[in-house]
Structures are given as C-alpha cells and as structure tokens.
TORKOL-4160 file (C-alpha; in steps of 0.2 Angstrom, whole numbers, padded with zeros to 4 digits, m for minus):
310
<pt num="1" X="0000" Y="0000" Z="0000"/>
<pt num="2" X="0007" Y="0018" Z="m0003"/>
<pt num="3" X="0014" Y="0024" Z="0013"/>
<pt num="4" X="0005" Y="0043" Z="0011"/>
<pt num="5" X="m0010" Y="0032" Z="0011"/>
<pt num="6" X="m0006" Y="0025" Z="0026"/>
<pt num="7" X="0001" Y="0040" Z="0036"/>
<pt num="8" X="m0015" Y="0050" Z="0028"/>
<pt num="9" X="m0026" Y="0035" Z="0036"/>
<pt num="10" X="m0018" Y="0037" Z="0053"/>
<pt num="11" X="m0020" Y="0058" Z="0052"/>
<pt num="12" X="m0037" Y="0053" Z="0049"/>
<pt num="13" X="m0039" Y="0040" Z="0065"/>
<pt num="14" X="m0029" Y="0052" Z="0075"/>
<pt num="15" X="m0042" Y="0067" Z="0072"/>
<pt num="16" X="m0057" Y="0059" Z="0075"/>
<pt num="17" X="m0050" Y="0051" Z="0091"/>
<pt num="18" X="m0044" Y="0070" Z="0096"/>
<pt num="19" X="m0063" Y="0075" Z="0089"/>
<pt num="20" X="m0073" Y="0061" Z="0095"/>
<pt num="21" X="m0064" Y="0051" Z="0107"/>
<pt num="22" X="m0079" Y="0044" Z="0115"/>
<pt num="23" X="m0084" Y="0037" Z="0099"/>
<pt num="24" X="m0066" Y="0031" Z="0096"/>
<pt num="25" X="m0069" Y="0020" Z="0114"/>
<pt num="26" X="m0087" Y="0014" Z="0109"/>
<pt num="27" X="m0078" Y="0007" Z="0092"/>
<pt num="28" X="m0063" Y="0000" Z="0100"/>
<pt num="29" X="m0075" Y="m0010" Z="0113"/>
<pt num="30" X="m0085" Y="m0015" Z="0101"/>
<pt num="31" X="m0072" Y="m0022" Z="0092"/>
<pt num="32" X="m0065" Y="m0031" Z="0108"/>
<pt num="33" X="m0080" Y="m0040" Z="0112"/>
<pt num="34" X="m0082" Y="m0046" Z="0093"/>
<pt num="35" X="m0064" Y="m0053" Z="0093"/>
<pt num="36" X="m0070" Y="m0061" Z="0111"/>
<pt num="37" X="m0083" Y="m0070" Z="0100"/>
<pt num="38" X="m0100" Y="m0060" Z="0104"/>
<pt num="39" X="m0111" Y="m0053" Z="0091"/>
<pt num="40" X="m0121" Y="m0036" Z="0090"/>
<pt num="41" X="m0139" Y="m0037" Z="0082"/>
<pt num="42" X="m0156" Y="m0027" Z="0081"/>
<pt num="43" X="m0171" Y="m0035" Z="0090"/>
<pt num="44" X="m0188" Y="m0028" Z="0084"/>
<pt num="45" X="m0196" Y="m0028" Z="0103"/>
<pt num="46" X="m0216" Y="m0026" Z="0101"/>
<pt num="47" X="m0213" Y="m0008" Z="0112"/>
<pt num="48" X="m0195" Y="m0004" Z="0103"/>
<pt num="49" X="m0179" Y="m0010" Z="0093"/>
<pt num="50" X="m0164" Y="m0013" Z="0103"/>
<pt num="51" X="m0146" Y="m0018" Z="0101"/>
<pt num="52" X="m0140" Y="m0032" Z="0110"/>
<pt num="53" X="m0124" Y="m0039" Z="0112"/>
<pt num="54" X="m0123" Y="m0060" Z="0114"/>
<pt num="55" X="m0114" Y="m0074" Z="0114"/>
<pt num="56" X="m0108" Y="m0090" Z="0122"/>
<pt num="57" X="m0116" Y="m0107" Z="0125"/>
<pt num="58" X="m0126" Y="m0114" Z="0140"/>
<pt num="59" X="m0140" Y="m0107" Z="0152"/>
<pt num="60" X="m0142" Y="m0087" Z="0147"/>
<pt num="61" X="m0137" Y="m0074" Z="0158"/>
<pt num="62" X="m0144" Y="m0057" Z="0154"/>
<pt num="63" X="m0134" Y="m0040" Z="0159"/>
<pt num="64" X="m0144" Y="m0025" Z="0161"/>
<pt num="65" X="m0133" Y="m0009" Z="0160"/>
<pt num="66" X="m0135" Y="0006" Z="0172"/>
<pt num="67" X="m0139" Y="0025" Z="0170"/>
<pt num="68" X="m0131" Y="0036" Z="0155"/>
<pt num="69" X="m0122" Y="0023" Z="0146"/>
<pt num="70" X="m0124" Y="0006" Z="0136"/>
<pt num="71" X="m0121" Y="m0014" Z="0136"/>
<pt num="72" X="m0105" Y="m0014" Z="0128"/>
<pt num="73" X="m0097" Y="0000" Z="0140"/>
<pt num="74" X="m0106" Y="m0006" Z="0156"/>
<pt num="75" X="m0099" Y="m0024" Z="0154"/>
<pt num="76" X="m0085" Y="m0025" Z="0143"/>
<pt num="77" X="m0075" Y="m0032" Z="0155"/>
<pt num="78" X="m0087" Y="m0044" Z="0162"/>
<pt num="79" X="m0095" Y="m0051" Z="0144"/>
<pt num="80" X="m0078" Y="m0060" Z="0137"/>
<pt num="81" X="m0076" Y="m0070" Z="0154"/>
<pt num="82" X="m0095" Y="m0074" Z="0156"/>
<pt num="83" X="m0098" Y="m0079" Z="0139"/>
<pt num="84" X="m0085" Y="m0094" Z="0142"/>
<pt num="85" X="m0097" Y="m0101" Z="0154"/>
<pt num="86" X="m0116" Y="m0095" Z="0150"/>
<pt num="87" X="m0125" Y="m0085" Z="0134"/>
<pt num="88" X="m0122" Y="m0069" Z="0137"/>
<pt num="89" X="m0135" Y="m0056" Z="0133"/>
<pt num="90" X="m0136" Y="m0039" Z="0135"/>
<pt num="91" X="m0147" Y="m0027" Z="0128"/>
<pt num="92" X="m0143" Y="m0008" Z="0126"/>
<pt num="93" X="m0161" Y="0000" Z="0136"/>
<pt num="94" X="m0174" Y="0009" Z="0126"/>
<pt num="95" X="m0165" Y="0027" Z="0125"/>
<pt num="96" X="m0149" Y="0022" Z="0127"/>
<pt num="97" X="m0133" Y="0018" Z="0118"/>
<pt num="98" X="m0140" Y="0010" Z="0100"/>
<pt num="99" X="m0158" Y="0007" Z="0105"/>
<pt num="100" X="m0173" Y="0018" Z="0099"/>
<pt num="101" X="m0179" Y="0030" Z="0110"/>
<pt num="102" X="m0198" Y="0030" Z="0114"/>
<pt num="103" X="m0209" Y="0040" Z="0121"/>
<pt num="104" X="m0211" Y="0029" Z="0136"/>
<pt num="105" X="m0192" Y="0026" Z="0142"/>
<pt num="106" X="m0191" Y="0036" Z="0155"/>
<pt num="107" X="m0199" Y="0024" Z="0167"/>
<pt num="108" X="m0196" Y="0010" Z="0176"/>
<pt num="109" X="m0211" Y="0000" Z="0173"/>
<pt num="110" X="m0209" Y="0003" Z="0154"/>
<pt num="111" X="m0190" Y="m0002" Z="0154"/>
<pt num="112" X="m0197" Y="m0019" Z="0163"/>
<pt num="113" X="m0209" Y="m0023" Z="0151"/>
<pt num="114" X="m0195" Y="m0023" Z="0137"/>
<pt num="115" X="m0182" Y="m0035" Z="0146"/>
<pt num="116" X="m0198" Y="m0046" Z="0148"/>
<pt num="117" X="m0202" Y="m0046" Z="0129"/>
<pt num="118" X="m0182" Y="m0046" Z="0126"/>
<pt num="119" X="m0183" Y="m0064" Z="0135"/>
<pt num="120" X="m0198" Y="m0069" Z="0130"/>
<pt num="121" X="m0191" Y="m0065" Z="0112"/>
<pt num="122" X="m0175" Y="m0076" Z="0116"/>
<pt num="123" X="m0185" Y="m0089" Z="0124"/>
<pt num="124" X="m0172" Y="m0089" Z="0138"/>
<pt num="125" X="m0181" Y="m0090" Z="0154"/>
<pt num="126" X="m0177" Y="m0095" Z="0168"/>
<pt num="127" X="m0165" Y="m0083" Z="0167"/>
<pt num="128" X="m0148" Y="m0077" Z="0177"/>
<pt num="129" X="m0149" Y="m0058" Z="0179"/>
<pt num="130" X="m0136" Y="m0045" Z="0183"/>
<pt num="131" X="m0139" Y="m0025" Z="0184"/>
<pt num="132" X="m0130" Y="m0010" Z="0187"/>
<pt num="133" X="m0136" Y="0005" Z="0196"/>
<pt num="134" X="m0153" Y="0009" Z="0187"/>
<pt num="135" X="m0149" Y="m0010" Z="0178"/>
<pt num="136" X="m0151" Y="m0017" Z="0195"/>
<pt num="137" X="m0168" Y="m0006" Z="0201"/>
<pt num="138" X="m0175" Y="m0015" Z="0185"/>
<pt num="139" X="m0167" Y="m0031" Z="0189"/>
<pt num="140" X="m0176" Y="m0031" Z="0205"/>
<pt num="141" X="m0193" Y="m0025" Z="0199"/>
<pt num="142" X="m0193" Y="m0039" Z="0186"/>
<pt num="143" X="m0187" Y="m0052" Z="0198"/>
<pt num="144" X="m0203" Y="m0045" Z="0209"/>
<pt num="145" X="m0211" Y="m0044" Z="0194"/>
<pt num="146" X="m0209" Y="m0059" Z="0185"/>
<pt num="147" X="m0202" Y="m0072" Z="0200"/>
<pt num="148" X="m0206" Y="m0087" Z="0191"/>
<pt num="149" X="m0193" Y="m0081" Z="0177"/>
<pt num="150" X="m0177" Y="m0077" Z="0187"/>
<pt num="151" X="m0164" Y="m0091" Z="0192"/>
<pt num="152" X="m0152" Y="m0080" Z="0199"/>
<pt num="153" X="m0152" Y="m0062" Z="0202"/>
<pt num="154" X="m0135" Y="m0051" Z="0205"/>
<pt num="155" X="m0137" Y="m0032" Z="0207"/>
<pt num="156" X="m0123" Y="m0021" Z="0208"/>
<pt num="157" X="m0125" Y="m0005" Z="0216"/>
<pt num="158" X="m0142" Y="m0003" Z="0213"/>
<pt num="159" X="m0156" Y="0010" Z="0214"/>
<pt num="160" X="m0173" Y="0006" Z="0217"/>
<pt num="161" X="m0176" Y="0011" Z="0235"/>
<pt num="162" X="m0182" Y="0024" Z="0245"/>
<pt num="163" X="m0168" Y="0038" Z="0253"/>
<pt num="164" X="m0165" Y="0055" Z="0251"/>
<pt num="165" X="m0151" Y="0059" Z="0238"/>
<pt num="166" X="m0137" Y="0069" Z="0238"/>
<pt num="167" X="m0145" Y="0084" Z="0227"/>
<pt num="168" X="m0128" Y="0093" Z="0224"/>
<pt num="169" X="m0125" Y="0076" Z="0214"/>
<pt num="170" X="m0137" Y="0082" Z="0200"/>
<pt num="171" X="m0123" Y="0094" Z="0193"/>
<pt num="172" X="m0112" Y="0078" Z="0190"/>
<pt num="173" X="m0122" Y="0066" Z="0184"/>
<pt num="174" X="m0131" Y="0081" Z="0174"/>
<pt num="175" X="m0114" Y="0090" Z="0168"/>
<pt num="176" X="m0113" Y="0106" Z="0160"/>
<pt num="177" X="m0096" Y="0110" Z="0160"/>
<pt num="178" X="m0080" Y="0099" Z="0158"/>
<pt num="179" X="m0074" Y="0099" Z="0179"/>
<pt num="180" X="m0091" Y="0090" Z="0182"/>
<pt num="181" X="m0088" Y="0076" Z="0171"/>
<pt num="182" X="m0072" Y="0074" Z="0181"/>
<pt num="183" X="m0081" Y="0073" Z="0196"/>
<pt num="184" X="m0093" Y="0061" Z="0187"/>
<pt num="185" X="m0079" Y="0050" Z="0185"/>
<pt num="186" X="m0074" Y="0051" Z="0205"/>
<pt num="187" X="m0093" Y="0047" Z="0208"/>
<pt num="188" X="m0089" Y="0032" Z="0198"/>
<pt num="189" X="m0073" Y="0024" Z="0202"/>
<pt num="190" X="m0062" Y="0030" Z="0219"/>
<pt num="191" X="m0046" Y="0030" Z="0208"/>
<pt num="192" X="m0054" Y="0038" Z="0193"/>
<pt num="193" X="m0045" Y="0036" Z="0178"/>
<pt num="194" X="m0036" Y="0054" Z="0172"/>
<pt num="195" X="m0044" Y="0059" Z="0156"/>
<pt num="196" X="m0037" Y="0074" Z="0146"/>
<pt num="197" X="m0046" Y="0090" Z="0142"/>
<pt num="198" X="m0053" Y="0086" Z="0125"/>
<pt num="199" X="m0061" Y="0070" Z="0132"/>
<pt num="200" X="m0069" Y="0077" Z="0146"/>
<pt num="201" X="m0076" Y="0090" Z="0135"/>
<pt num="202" X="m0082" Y="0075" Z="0122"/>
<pt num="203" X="m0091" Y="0067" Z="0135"/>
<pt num="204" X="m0100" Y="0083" Z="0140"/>
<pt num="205" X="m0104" Y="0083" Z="0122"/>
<pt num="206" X="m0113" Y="0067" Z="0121"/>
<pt num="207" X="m0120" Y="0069" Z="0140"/>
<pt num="208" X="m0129" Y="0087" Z="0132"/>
<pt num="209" X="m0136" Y="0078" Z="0116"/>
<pt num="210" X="m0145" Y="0067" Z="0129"/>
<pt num="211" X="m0149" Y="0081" Z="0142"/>
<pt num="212" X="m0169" Y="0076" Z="0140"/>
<pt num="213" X="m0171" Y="0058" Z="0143"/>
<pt num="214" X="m0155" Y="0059" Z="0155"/>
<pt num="215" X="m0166" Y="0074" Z="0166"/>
<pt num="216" X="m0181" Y="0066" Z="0164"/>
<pt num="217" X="m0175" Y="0047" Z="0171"/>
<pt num="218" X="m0164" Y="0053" Z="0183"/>
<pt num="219" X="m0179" Y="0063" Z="0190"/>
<pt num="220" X="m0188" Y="0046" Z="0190"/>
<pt num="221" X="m0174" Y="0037" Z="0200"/>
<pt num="222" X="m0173" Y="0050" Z="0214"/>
<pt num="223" X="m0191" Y="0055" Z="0218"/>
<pt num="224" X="m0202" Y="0043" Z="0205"/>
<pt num="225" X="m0217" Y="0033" Z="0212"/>
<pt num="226" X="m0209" Y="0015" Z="0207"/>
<pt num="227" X="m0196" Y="0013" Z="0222"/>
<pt num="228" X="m0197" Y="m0006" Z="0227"/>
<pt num="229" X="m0195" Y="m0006" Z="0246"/>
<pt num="230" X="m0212" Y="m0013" Z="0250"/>
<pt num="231" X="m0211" Y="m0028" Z="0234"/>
<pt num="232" X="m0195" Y="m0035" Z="0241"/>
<pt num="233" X="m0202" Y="m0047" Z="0250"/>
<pt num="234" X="m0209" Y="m0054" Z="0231"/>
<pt num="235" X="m0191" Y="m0057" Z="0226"/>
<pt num="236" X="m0188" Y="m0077" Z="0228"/>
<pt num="237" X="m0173" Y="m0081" Z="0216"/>
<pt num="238" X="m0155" Y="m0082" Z="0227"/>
<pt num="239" X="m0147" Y="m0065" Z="0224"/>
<pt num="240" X="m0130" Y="m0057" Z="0225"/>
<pt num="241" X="m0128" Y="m0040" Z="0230"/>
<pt num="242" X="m0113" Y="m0030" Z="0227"/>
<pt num="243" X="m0107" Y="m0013" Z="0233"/>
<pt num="244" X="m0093" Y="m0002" Z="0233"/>
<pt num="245" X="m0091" Y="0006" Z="0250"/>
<pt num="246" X="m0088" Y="0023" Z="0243"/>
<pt num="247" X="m0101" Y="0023" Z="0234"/>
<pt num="248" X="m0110" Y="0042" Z="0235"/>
<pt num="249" X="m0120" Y="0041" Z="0221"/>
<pt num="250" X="m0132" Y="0025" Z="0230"/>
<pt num="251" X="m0124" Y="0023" Z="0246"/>
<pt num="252" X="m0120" Y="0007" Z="0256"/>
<pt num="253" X="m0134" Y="0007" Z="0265"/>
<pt num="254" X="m0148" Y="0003" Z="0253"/>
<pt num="255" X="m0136" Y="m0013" Z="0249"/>
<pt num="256" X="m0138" Y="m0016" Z="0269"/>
<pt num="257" X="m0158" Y="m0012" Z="0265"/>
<pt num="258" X="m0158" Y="m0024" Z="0251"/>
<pt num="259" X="m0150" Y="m0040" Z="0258"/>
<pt num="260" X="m0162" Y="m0037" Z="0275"/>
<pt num="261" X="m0177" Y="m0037" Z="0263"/>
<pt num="262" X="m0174" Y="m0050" Z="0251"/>
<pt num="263" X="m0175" Y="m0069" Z="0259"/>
<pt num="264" X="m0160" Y="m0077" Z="0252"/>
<pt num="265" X="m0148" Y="m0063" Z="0249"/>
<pt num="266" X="m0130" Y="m0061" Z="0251"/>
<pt num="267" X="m0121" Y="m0045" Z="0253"/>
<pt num="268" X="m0102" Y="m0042" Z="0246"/>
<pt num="269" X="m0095" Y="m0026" Z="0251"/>
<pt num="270" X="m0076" Y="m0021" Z="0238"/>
<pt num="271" X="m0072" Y="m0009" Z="0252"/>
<pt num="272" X="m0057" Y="m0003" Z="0237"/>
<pt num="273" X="m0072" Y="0003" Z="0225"/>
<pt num="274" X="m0085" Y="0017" Z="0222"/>
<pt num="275" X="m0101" Y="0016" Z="0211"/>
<pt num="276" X="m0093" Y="0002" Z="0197"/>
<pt num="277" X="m0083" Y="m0012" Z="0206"/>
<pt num="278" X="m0086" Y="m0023" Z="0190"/>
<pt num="279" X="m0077" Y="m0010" Z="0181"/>
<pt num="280" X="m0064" Y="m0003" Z="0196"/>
<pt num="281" X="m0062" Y="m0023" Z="0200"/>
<pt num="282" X="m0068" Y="m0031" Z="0187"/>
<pt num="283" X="m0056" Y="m0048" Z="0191"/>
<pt num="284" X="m0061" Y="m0049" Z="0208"/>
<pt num="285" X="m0078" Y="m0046" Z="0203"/>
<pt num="286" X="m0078" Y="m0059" Z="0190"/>
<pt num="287" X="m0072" Y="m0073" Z="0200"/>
<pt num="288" X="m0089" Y="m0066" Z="0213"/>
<pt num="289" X="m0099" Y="m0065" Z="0199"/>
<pt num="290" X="m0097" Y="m0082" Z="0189"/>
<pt num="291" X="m0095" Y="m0093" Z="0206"/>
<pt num="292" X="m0113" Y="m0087" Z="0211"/>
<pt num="293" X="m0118" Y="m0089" Z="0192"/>
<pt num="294" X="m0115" Y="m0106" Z="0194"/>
<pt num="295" X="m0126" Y="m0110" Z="0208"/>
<pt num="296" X="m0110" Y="m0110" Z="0220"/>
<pt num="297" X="m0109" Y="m0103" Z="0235"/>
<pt num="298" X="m0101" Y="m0101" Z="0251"/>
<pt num="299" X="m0103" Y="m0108" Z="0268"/>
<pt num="300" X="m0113" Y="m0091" Z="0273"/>
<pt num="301" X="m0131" Y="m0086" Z="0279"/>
<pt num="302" X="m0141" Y="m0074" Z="0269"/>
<pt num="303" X="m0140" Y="m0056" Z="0273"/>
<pt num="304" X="m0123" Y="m0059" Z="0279"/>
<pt num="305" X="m0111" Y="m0045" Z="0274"/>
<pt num="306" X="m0094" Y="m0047" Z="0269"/>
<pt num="307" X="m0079" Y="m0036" Z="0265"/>
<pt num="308" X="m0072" Y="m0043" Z="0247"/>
<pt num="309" X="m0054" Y="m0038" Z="0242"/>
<pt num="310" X="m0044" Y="m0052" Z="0241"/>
C-alpha cells in the first residue's frame, strides 16, 4: 500500500479520536467484544428496537446496564469471561446507547416490560440476571415482577429504594461543564482514571445531546413513584448483592436495606471501590460474579455482609 495512504489513514484516525474520542472508545470496545466471540444485532421488541450484544453457550445470563451509558461499555469487562461459561445477553435499554428511544423510556415500569419481551423473544427463561445501578432497580422490579422467570439475580449498586439523595449530585451526573464530568468520573470509580481535556469536553458533548431523557429518568430514580422497598419481600430467586463502599452516588446502605429485605440474599462489600466495582475490580468481581452464576456458594447465611478484596 502507498505509505502517504497510510500515514493519511492514521491523520485521519488520529483526528477523529482527538474529535470524538468517546466514539473512538465505543468502536474499540465494540471491536474487543467481537474478537471475544459475541455478536451485536437489532431485536424488533413489540414496544421498541434494541441492540443487544450476545454470545456464548449454555444457560443465558442477561446484563442490564445502568444510567447514562450502554451494554458494551457497562460490561466490557465482564461479557468475554461470562460468555465462556453462559450465553451472554445484553441489551442496550430503550433510550440508550443503540436502542430507539420511545416516548415511554423514561420509566421504570416501561423499561421492565421490554427486558420481559427481550426474554420472551430469546425464549431464555429461567433466566440469570445481573444489573448496574438503574440495571439493578430493574433487575429487581422484574425479579418481583416476573419471580417465576429469574434463576439467579445479582445487582450491583443498585437504585430502586427509597432515601434522600445527595441533590448537589445532580450537577455531576447532569454535567454542564468539563470539571463535572471529572467529578462524574470520581462518583464512579475511587481511583478515577485521568482523562485529558478534550475527552472530558467529548463526554459533556454526548451527556448534552442526551440532556432530555438523561433529566427526565434521573428525575424518575430519585423522587419517581416505582421505588421497590415494599415488593421486596416478592423477590424469591437467590441474589448477590454487590457494593462499593464509597459509593455516594447510591450509598452502602440501601445494599444493607436490600439484603435485609430480600430472603435469600448475600451482601459483598469491595471496600477498594466506588459506584462500578465490575469495572474498578472487574477480576475480583468476576471470579464473585461467575462462582454465584454457577449455583456455587459459600458456607454463609443470607443477609450476611462481607468485605471482598482479596
């Protein structure tokens, strides 16, 4: 190939990634899960069309992503190493990442409805199901839902419950300028990583383009009518709770709330991690995550709380 088309191809690459860096990452994670054998399709839904990323063999496993972001970035690290073991599914929400956005996407109820027609779709049910943050208030309202449908549950810093939020937290998971994105990213992870300028600024851009639905569910999450602290008790599926104990965006306590309200839970405490310990941790939480997967687990009562950093 002529070299001037190469080092004209790698201008090009090295532009859009100083343009778009953000973009640049969704590609190079996309790519990374194809080379780790999963597959990205559209699903016509009977409410919406998603994108869902899948793969694997044996008993399904379904990932539910949190607030402000998508399947692929959510669970990067977590989809390769499951996929081994399970099928892996996970589905970009109504509104988010790939997936259409609909008029109705801003609630709860509505984003339950569509994981059920995703699985009903897949025929996978019984099914293993992990969530993140918002994933795992939607987790938990299907698994008190739909009871009947869900093997294994395994939330991960979850909303869902009743408290009364930090409000000076709107600012960073609402940004409008470059620092609060940074403090977004210390929300997130208690070593954040260090991003330059110009991705800081890329991610306020793609946080603005979706300032409507981002307002409108995050309003939902901290003073909607769907909090699930009364339909715990309908939870009957063995589930795994995981927290970061410097978590400030849903704090430690609504884990502690969780595992007292749901009969056969377990409580895992990364005392190391913030509001993503599958991302901050992701090998330790691995190993967590596919040992309860498999139906193992350890010689412990429910509800009991554990500090996990080995």
């Amino acid at each position: 190939m002529d070299p001037s088309l190469l080092l004209a191809g790698a201008a090009g690459l090295a532009g859009y990634g100083y343009l778009r860096p953000t973009e640049l990452f969704r590609h190079a994670v996309g790519a990374r899960l194809c080379l780790a054998g999963l597959r990205s399709q559209r699903v016509r839904l009977p409410r919406a069309q998603v994108r869902v990323w899948s793969g694997g063999h044996g008993d399904p496993v379904v990932f539910v992503h949190g607030f402000g972001t998508e399947a692929s970035v959510n669970w990067h690290a977590q989809l390769p190493a499951v996929r081994r073991h399970f099928t892996v599914v996970a589905p970009d929400l109504p509104g988010f990442g790939a997936s259409e956005r609909v008029a109705d996407e801003r609630t709860i109820a509505f984003q339950v409805a569509c994981l059920h027609d995703l699985i009903t779709h897949l025929g996978c049910e019984p099914v293993r199901l992990v969530g993140h943050s918002m994933g795992g208030w939607i987790t938990l309202a299907f698994a008190a839902t739909h009871p009947d449908l869900v093997a294994r549950l395994v939330v991960v810093d979850a909303a869902g419950l009743r408290f009364d939020p930090d409000l000076s937290l709107q600012r960073v998971l609402l940004p409008e300028t470059a620092d609060d994105v940074r403090d977004l990213m210390a929300a997130n992870f208690r070593q954040p990583p260090r991003l330059p300028r110009f991705v800081l600024r890329d991610v306020l851009r793609t946080c603005r383009r979706e300032l409507t639905t981002r307002t409108e569910v995050l309003r939902q999450l901290a003073y909607g009518a769907e909090f699930l602290d009364e339909r715990l008790t309908n939870i009957v599926a063995p589930t795994l709770i995981v927290w970061g104990r410097a978590d400030v965006i849903t704090p430690l306590a609504l884990g502690e709330r969780l595992a007292a309200g749901i009969a056969d839970a377990e409580l895992v405490v990364f005392d190391d991690c913030a509001h993503s310990p599958n991302l901050e941790r992701a090998s330790r939480f691995n190993r967590l995550l596919l040992t309860f997967l498999a139906g193992v687990r350890g010689a412990r009562s429910p509800r009991t709380t554990l500090a996990a950093n080995a």
